[in-house]
N, C-alpha and C positions, 0 to 999 in steps of 0.2 A: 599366262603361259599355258594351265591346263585348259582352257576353253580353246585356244587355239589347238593345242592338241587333239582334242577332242573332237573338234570340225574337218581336221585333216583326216583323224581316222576313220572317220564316218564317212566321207567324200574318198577315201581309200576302198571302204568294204562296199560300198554304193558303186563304184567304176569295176568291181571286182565279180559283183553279182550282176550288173549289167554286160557285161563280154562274158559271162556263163551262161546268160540266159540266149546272146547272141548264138554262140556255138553252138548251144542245144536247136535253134533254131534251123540250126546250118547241116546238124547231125541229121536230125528230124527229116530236115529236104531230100537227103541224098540216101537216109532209111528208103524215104516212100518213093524215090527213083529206083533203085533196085527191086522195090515191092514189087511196080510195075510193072519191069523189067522182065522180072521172072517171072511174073504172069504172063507178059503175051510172050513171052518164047514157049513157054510151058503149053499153055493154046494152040499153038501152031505148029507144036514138035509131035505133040498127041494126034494122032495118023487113027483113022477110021473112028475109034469112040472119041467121044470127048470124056477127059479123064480128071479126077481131082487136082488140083491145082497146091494143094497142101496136102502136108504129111499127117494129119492126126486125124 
């Protein structure tokens, strides 16, 4: 009975850490879309110089 438990809960924390690792993947995508994003408006908004693109 504890082996069997044992397998479920591993095959529980294994499906739990693969849809985390998903999401982050998913997070990740739509981080570096906006990165983008507000580079090229930033590029195209800045009128005569071209101007930093970040704040620091």
């Amino acid at each position: 009975m504890v082996p069997i438990l044992l397998v479920l809960l591993l095959a529980l924390i294994l499906f739990g850490a693969g849809f985390a690792v998903k999401m982050l993947w998913w997070i990740a995508l739509a981080v570096l879309v906006l990165w983008l994003l507000g580079f090229l408006v930033r590029g195209i908004s800045a009128t005569g110089s071209r101007s930093r693109w970040y704040r620091w």
